[in-house]
RODO-2510 file (C-alpha; in nm, 4 decimals, decimal comma):
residues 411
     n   res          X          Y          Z
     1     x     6,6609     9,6070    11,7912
     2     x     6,7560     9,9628    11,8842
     3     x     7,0842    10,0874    11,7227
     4     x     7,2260    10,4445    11,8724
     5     x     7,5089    10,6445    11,8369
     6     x     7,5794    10,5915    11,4639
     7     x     7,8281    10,8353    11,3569
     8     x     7,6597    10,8269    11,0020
     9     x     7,3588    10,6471    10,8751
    10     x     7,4068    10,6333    10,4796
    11     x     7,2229    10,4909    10,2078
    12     x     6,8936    10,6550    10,3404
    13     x     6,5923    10,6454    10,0647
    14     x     6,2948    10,7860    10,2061
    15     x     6,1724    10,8592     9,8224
    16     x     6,1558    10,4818     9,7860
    17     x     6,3743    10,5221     9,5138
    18     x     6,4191    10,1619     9,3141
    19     x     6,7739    10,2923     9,1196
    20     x     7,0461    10,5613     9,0672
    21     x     7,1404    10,6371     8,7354
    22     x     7,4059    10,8760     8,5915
    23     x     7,4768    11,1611     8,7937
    24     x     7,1986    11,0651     9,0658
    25     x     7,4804    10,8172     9,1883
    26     x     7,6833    11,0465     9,3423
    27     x     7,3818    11,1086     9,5800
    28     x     7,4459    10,9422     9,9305
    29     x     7,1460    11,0534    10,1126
    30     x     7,2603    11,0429    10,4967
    31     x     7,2306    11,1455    10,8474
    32     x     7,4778    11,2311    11,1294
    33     x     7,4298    11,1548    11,4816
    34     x     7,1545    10,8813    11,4364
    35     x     6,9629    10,6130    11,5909
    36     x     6,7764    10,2999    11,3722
    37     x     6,5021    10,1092    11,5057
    38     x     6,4367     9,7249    11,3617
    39     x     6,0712     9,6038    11,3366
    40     x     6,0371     9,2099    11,4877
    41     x     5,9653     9,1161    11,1210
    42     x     6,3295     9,1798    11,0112
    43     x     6,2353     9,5391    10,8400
    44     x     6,3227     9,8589    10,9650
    45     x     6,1347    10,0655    11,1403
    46     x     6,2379    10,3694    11,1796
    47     x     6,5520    10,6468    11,2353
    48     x     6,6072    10,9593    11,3620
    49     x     6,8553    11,2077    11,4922
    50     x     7,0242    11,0892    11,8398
    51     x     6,8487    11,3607    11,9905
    52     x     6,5180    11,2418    11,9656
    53     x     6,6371    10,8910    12,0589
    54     x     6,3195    10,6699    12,1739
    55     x     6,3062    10,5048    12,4889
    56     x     6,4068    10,0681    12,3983
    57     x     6,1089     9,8594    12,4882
    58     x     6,2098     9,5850    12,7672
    59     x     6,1964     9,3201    12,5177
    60     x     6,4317     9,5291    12,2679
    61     x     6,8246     9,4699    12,2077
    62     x     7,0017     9,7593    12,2559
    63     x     7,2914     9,8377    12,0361
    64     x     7,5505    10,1130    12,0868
    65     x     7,7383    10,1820    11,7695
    66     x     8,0208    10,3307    11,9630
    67     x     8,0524    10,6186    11,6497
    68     x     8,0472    10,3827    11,3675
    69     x     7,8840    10,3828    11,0373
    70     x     7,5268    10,1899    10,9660
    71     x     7,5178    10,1618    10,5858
    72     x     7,3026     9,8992    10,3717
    73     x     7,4380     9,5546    10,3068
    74     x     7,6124     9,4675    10,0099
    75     x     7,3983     9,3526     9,6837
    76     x     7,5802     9,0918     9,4613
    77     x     7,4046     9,0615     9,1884
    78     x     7,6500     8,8006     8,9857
    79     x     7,7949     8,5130     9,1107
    80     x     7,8976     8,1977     9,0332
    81     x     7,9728     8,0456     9,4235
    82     x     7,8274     7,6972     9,3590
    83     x     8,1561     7,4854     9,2501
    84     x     8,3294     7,1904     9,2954
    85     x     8,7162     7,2176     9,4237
    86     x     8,9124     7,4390     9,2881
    87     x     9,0975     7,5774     8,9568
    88     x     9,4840     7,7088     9,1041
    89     x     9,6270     7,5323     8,8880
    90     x     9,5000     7,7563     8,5918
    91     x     9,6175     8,0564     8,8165
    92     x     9,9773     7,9134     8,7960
    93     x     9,8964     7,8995     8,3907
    94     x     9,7828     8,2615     8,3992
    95     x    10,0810     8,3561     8,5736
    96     x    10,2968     8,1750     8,2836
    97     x    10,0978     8,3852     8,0277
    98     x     9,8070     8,1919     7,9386
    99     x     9,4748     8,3242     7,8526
   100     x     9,1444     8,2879     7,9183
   101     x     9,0876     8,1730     7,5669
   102     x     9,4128     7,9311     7,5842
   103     x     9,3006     7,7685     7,8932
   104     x     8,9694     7,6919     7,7652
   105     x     9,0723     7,5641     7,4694
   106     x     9,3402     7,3021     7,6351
   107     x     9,0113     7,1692     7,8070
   108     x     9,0266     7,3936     8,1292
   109     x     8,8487     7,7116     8,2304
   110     x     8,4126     7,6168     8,2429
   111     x     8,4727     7,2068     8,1283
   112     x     8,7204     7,1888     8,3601
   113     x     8,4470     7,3013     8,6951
   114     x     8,1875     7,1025     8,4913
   115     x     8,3800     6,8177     8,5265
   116     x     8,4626     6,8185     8,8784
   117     x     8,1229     6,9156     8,9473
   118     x     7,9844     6,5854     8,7586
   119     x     8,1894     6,4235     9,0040
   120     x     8,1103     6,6015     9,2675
   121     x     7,7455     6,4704     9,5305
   122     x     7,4890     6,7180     9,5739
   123     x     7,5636     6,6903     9,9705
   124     x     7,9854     6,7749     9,9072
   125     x     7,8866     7,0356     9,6627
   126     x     7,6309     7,1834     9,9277
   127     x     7,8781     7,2012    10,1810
   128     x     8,1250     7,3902     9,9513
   129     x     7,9475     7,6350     9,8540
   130     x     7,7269     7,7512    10,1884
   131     x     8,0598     7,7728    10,2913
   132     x     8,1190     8,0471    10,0477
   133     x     7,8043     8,1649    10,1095
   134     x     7,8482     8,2186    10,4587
   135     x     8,1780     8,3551    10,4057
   136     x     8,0764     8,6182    10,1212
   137     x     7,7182     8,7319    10,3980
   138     x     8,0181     8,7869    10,6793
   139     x     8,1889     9,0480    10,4540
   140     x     7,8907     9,2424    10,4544
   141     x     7,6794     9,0582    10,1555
   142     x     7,2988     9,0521    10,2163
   143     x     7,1528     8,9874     9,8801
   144     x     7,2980     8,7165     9,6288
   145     x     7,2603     8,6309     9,2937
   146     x     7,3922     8,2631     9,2103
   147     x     7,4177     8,1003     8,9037
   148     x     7,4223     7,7720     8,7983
   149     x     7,6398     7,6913     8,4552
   150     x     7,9029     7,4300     8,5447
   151     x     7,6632     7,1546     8,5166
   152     x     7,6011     7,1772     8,1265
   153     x     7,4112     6,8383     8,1314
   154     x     7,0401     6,8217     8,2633
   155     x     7,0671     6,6378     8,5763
   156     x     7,4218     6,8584     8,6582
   157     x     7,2565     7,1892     8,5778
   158     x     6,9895     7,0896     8,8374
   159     x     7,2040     6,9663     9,1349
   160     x     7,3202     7,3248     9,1052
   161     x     7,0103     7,4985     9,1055
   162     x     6,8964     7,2713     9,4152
   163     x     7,2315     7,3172     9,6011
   164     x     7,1342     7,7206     9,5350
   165     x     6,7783     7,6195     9,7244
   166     x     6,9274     7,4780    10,0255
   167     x     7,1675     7,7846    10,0544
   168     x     6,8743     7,9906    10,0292
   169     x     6,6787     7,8077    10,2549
   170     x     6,9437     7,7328    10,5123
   171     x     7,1374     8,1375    10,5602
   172     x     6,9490     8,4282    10,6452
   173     x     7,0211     8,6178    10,3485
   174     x     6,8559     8,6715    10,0585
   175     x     6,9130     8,4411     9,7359
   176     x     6,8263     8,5123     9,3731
   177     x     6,9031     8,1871     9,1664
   178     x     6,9972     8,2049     8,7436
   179     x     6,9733     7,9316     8,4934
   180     x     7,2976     7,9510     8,3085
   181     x     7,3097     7,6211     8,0710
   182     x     7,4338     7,8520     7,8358
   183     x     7,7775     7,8516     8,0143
   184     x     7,9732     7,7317     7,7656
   185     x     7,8840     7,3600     7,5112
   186     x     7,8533     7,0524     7,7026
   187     x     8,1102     6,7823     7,6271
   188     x     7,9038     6,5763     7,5282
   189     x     7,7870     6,8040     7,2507
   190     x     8,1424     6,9373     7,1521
   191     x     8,1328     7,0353     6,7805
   192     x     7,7450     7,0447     6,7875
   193     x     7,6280     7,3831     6,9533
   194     x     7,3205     7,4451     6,7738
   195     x     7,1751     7,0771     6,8902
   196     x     7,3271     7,2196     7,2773
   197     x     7,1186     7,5215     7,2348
   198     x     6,8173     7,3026     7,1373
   199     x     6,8745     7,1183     7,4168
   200     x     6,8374     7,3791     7,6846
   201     x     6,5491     7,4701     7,5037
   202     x     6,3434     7,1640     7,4479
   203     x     6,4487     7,0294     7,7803
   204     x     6,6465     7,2234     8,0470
   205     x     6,4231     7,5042     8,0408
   206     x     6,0940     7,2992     8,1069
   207     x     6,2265     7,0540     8,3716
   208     x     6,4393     7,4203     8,5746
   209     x     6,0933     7,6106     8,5299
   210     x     5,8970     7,2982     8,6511
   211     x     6,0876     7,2470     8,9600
   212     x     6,0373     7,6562     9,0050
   213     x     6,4549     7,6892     9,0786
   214     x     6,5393     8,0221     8,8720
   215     x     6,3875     8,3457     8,8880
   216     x     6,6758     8,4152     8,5956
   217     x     6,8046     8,2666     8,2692
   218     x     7,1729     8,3827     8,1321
   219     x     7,3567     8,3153     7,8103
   220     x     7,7221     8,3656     7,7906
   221     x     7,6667     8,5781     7,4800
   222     x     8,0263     8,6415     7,3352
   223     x     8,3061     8,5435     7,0948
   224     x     8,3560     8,1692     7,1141
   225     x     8,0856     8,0893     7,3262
   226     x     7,6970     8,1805     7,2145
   227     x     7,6080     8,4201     6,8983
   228     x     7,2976     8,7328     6,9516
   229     x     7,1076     8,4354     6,7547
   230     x     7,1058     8,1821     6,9736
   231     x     7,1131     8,4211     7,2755
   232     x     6,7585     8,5556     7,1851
   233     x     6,6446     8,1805     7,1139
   234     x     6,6879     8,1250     7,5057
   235     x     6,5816     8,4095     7,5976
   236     x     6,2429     8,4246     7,3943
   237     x     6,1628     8,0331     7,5371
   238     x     6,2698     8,1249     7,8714
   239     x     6,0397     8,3998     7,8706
   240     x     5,7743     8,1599     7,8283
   241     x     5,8565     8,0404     8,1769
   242     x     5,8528     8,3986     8,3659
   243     x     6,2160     8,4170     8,3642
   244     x     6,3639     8,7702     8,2950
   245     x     6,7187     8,7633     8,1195
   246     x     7,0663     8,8521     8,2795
   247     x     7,3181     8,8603     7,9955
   248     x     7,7046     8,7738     8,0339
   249     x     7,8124     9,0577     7,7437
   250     x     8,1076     9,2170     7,5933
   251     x     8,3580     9,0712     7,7956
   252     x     8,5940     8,9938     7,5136
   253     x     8,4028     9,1424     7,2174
   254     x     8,1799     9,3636     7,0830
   255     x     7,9330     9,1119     7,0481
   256     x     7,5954     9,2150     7,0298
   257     x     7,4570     9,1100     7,3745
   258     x     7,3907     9,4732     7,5043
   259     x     7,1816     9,5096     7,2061
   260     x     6,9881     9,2118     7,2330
   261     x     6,9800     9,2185     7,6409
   262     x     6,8239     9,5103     7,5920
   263     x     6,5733     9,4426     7,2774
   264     x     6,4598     9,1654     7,5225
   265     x     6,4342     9,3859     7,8553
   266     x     6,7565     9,2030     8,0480
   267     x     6,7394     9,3357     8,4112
   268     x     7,0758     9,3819     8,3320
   269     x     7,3838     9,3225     8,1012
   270     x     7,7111     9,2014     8,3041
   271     x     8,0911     9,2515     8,2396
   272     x     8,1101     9,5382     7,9750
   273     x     8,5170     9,5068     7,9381
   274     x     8,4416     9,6158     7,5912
   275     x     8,1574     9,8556     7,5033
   276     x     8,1479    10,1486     7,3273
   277     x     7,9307    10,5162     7,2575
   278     x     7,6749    10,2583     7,0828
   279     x     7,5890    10,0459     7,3559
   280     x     7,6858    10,3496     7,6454
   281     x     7,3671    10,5531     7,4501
   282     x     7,1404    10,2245     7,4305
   283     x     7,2190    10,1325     7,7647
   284     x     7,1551    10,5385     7,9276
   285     x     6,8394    10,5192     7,7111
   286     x     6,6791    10,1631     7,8884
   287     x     6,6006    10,0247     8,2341
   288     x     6,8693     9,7713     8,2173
   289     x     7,1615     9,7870     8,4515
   290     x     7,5193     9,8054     8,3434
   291     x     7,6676     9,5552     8,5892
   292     x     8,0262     9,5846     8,5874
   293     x     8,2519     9,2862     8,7124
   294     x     8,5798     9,4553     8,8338
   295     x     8,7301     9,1796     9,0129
   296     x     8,7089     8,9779     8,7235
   297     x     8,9422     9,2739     8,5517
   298     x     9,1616     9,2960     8,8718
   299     x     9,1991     8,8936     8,8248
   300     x     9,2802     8,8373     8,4781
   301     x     9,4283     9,1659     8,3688
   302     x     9,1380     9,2536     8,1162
   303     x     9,0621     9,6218     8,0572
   304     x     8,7902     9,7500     8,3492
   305     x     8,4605     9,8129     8,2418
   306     x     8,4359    10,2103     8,1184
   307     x     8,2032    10,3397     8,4424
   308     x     8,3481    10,6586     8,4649
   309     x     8,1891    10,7029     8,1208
   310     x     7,8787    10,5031     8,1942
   311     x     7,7886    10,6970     8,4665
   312     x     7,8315    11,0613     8,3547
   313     x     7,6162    10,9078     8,0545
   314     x     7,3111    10,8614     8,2438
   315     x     7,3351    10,4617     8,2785
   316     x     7,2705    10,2783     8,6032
   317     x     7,5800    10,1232     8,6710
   318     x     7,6105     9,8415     8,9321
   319     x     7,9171     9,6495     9,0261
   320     x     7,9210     9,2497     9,1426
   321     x     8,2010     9,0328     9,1989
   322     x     8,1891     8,7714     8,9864
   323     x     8,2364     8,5600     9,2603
   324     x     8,4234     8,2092     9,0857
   325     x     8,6720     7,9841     9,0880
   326     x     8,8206     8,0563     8,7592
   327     x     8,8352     8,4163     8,6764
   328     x     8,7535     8,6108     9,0112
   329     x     8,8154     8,3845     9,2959
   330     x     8,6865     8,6546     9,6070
   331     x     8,3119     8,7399     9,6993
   332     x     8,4787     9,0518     9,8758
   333     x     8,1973     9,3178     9,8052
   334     x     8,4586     9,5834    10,0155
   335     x     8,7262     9,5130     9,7337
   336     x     8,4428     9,5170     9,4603
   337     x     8,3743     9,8873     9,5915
   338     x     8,7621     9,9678     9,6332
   339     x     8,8344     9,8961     9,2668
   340     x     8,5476    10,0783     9,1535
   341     x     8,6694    10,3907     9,2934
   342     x     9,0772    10,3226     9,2301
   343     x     9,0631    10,1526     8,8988
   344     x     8,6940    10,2633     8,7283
   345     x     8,7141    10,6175     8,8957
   346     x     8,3651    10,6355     9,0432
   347     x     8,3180    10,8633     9,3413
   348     x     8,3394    10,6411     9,7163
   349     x     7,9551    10,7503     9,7101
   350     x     7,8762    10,6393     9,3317
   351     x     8,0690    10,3220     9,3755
   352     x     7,8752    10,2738     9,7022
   353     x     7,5069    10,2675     9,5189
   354     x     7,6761    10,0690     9,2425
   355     x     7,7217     9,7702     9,5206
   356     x     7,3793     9,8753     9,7308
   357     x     7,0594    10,0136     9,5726
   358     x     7,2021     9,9335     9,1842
   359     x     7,3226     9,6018     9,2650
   360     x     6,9528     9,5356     9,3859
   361     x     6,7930     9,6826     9,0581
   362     x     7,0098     9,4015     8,8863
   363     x     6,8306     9,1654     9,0845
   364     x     6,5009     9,3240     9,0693
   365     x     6,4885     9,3333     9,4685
   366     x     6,5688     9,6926     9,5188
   367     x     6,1892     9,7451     9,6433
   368     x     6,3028     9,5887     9,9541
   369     x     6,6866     9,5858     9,9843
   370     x     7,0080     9,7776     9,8701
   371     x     6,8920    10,1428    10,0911
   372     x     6,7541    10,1715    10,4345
   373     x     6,4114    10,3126    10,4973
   374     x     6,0746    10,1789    10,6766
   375     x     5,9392     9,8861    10,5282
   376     x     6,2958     9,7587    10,3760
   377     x     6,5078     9,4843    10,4734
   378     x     6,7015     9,5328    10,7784
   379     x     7,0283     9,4198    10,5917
   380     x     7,2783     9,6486    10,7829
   381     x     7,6588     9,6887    10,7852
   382     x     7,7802     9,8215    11,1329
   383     x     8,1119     9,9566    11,0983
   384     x     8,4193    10,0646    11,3440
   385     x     8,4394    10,4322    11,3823
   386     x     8,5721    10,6091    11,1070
   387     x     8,6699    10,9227    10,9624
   388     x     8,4754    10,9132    10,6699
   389     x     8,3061    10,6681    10,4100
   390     x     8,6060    10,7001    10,2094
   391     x     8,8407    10,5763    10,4418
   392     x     8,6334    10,2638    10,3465
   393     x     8,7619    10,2165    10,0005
   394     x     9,0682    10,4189    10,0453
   395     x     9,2479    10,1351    10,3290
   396     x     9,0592     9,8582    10,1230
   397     x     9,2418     9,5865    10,3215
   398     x     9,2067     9,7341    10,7074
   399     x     8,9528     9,5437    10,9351
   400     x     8,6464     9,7577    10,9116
   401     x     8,3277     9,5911    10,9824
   402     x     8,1841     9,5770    11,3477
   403     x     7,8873     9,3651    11,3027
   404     x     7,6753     9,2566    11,0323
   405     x     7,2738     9,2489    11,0703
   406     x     7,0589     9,0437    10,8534
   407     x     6,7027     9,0254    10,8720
   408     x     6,7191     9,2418    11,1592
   409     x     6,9374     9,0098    11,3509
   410     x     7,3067     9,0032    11,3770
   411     x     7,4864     8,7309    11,2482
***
């Protein structure tokens, strides 16, 4: 495929750069006036400026941008898309005043999609979520992180991670599946959490790493769900497996996962409502990412995660969406980037690598997606003309995408 007349090509990394962090994220390497050439394996090629446009081969597509944009494709790097029905009816609590906490504890919130989900065949809970899926890639996603966690039994935990598979296996874009059993307790271990954690230990671990479904492990590591303790447990036996930690942190506590996500080398630590100068310095000073979840904020009313602060501190801040039917029930990457800029204050061009290039660090992918330059994944967003790439944030609900390219084909 031959793309010309681009009114900007952004997101350009011909240093093969693998991250941005602190004030490198308000670098948008681009060109003006450009043409991008796809290789047959899905890769791209090369680019140039329009005036050195090549001649298209006979058996080449030729696409005319018509003065749009060609950025990267959106990098999600935490999701949670594989569920069973839906929770509205906690939204309707929420509304009344509820919180997160209250819900959970009157038997809703993670039990609650557990439940349904035990109910719930691995062919109906397919179909749900490549639905999603497909959904979430046609807003401009290209890479996707998916966890399991509302399983919380063996055989559950499982059907998710195959369901993941088959998405994988069945959409053109790129999947990155995490183990989450430590979600939340199990039922049928309520009042017994340390014999839960030995569980996923002595045998979720082994039959997930056996079955080769997770490149990831997780731990919901915060107040009323899993202590540092038992958070490094998993992580230490998962490592035994060749899975690299991704740590649910700080959402509503200071509670020691930054530290021990990074102690253990965590691609990255995700949510961050509540951190502080300790874990801001520990963070700036590691090769973890900071992913931020701002929808989940937008959502449930929580404080956003400080990246303002984050970034001019040197971290490498991504943002994800959280993507779930509880507490941020939109895969809309576009929004994601919107409320980075309006609510966290990042620059359009920071918040831009936080959902690109960073997202891909959080997913350890960024060799290959999250920027555009020869050799990477042609994962391409082809936008209407615009005035600028912060009209894209700035109207964050007008129609803006013209066509979407994965693997060098559009979609």
């Amino acid at each position: 495929m031959l793309i010309k007349n681009i009114s900007l090509l952004a997101g350009l990394n011909p240093g093969g750069i693998l991250r941005r962090r602190g004030s490198d994220m308000a670098r948008l390497e681009c060109m003006a006036d450009a043409w991008l050439r796809i290789a047959p394996d899905g890769t791209v090629h090369s680019y140039g400026p329009m005036d050195s446009l090549p001649v298209a081969a006979e058996s080449e597509e030729c696409v005319d941008a018509c003065g749009g944009m060609v950025l990267p494709a959106f990098c999600d790097s935490h999701s949670h898309i594989v569920y069973a029905g839906s929770r509205h009816g906690e939204f309707v609590d929420k509304i009344h005043g509820l919180s997160y906490e209250q819900i959970a504890a009157n038997g809703g919130g993670i039990l609650n999609s557990a439940d349904r989900l035990h109910e719930t065949s691995e062919d109906e809970l397919f179909a749900q979520s490549l639905e999603r899926a497909r959904e979430v890639m046609l807003k401009g996603t290209g890479c996707l992180e998916i966890k399991s966690g509302y399983g919380l039994t063996l055989p559950d935990e499982l059907k998710m991670l195959r369901v993941i598979a088959r998405i994988a296996e069945t959409l053109p874009l790129t999947v990155r599946a995490t183990f989450l059993g430590a979600h939340a307790v199990g039922r049928a271990y309520a009042g017994r959490q340390g014999e839960y954690v030995d569980h996923i230990i002595a045998d979720m671990l082994p039959a997930v790493a056996a079955e080769g479904l997770a490149e990831f492990v997780d731990v919901f590591c915060d107040r009323g769900f899993f202590t540092t303790d038992e958070t490094e447990r998993i992580m230490e036996a998962a490592a035994r497996y060749g899975m690299r930690p991704k740590i649910h942190a700080n959402e509503l506590d200071f509670s020691g996962g930054v530290q021990i996500g990074v102690k253990h080398g965590a691609l990255s630590v995700d949510h961050l409502e509540r951190i502080g100068d300790e874990e801001i310095s520990l963070l700036a000073g590691s090769d973890t990412v900071a992913t931020m979840l701002p929808g989940a904020s937008f959502f449930l009313g929580m404080p956003y995660g400080p990246a303002r602060k984050a970034v001019d501190a040197g971290v490498t801040v991504a943002l994800a969406s959280d993507y779930n039917p509880g507490s941020s029930p939109s895969g809309d990457m576009r929004m994601v980037w919107a409320l980075g800029c309006i609510k966290m204050k990042l620059t359009p061009e920071e918040a831009l690598n936080a959902v690109t290039i960073n997202g891909a660090a959080a997913m350890g992918m960024s060799h290959s997606h999250g920027s555009i330059a020869p050799g990477r994944k042609a994962n391409l967003i082809v936008t209407r003309p615009l005035q600028s790439l912060a009209q894209i944030p700035y109207q964050y609900t007008t129609p803006w995408i013209k066509s979407i390219i994965i693997a060098g084909k559009a979609i």
